[in-house]
C-alpha positions in Angstrom: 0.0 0.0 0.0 2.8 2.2 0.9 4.4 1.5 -2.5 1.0 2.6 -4.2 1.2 6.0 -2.4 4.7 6.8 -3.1 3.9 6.2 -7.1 1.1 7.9 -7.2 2.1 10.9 -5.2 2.7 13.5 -7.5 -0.7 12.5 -9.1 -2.7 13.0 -5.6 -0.5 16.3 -5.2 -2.1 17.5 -8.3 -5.4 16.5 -7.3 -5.5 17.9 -4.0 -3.6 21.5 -4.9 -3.9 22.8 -8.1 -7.5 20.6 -9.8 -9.5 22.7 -7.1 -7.8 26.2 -7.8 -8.8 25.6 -11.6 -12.3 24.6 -11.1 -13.0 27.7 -9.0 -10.3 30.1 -11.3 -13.4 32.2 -12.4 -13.2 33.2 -8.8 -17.3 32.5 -8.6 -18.6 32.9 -5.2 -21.4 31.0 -5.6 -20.8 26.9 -5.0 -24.1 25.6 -6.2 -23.2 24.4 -9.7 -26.5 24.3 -10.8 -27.4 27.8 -10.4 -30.9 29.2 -10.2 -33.0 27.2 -11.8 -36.7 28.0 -13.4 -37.7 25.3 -15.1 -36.7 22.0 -16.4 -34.5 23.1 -19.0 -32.7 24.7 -17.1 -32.0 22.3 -15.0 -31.1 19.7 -17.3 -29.0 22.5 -18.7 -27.1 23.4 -15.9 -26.8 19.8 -14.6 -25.1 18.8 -17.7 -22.5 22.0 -17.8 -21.4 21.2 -14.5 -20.3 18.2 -15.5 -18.8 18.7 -19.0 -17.0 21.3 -16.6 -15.9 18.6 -14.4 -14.9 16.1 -17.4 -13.2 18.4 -19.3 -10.1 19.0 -17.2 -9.9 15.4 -16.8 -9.9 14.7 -19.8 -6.9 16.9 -20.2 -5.3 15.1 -18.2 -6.1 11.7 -20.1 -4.7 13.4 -22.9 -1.4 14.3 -21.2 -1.0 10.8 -19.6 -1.3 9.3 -22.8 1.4 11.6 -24.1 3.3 10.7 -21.4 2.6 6.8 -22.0 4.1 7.6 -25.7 6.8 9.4 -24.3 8.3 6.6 -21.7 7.3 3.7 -24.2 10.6 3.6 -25.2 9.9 1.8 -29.0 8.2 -1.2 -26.5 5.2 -2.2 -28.9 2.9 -3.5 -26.3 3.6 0.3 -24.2 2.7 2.1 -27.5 -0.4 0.3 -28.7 -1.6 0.8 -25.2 -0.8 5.2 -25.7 -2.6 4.7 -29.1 -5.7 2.7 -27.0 -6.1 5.7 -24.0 -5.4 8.5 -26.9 -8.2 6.8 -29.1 -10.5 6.7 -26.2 -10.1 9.8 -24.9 -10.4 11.5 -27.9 -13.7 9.8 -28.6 -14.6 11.0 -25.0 -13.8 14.3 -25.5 -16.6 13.9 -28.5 -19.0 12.7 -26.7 -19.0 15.6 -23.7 -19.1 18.3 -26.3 -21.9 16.5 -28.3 -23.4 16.1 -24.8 -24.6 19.9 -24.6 -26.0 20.5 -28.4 -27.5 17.1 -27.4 -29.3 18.9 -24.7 -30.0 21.7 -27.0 -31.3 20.0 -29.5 -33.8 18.2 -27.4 -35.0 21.3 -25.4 -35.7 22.7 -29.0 -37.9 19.9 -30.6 -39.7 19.0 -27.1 -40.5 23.1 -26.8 -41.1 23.1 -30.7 -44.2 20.2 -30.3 -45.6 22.9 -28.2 -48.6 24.6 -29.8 
């Protein structure tokens, strides 16, 4: 266990310190990440923006740890097809939280459109 903590140090560092301090940069007071909320929409709306917000700096980090898998691979074949694996994935994750919102947006405007 001890072993675990020391290689994974740095990585909890990060986590504690500095993946906080960017989530509040904006220097927002407010903590409720869903805002004021009238209706439905907005809820959904909000709901899903705190979470792409979430996602998204994780996923940067995906994308550097992949880099990094590339880097240290050292020509090792297995090593690199597994950098190719967590880039594919995470690319194809990125996708799918930025097709999340104009998801949302396209359902809020054919649900409201049925409306008479």
């Amino acid at each position: 266990m001890k072993d675990l903590f020391t290689k994974y140090r740095s990585f909890l560092l990060f986590m504690i310190v500095v993946f906080p301090s960017v989530l509040f940069a904006a220097g927002d007071s407010n903590l409720n990440p869903l805002g004021s909320v009238n209706n439905l929409w907005d809820l959904l709306k909000n709901i899903f923006t705190a979470l792409i917000d979430l996602a998204i700096p994780v996923a940067i980090l995906y994308l550097v740890y992949s880099g990094y898998l590339f880097v240290t691979a050292g020509g090792d074949e297995k090593q690199i097809n597994t950098a190719k694996e967590n880039f594919k994935w995470t690319v194809v994750g990125i996708a799918v939280l930025l097709g999340a919102r104009a998801l949302v947006d396209m359902l809020k405007a054919t649900i409201t459109g049925l409306n008479p």
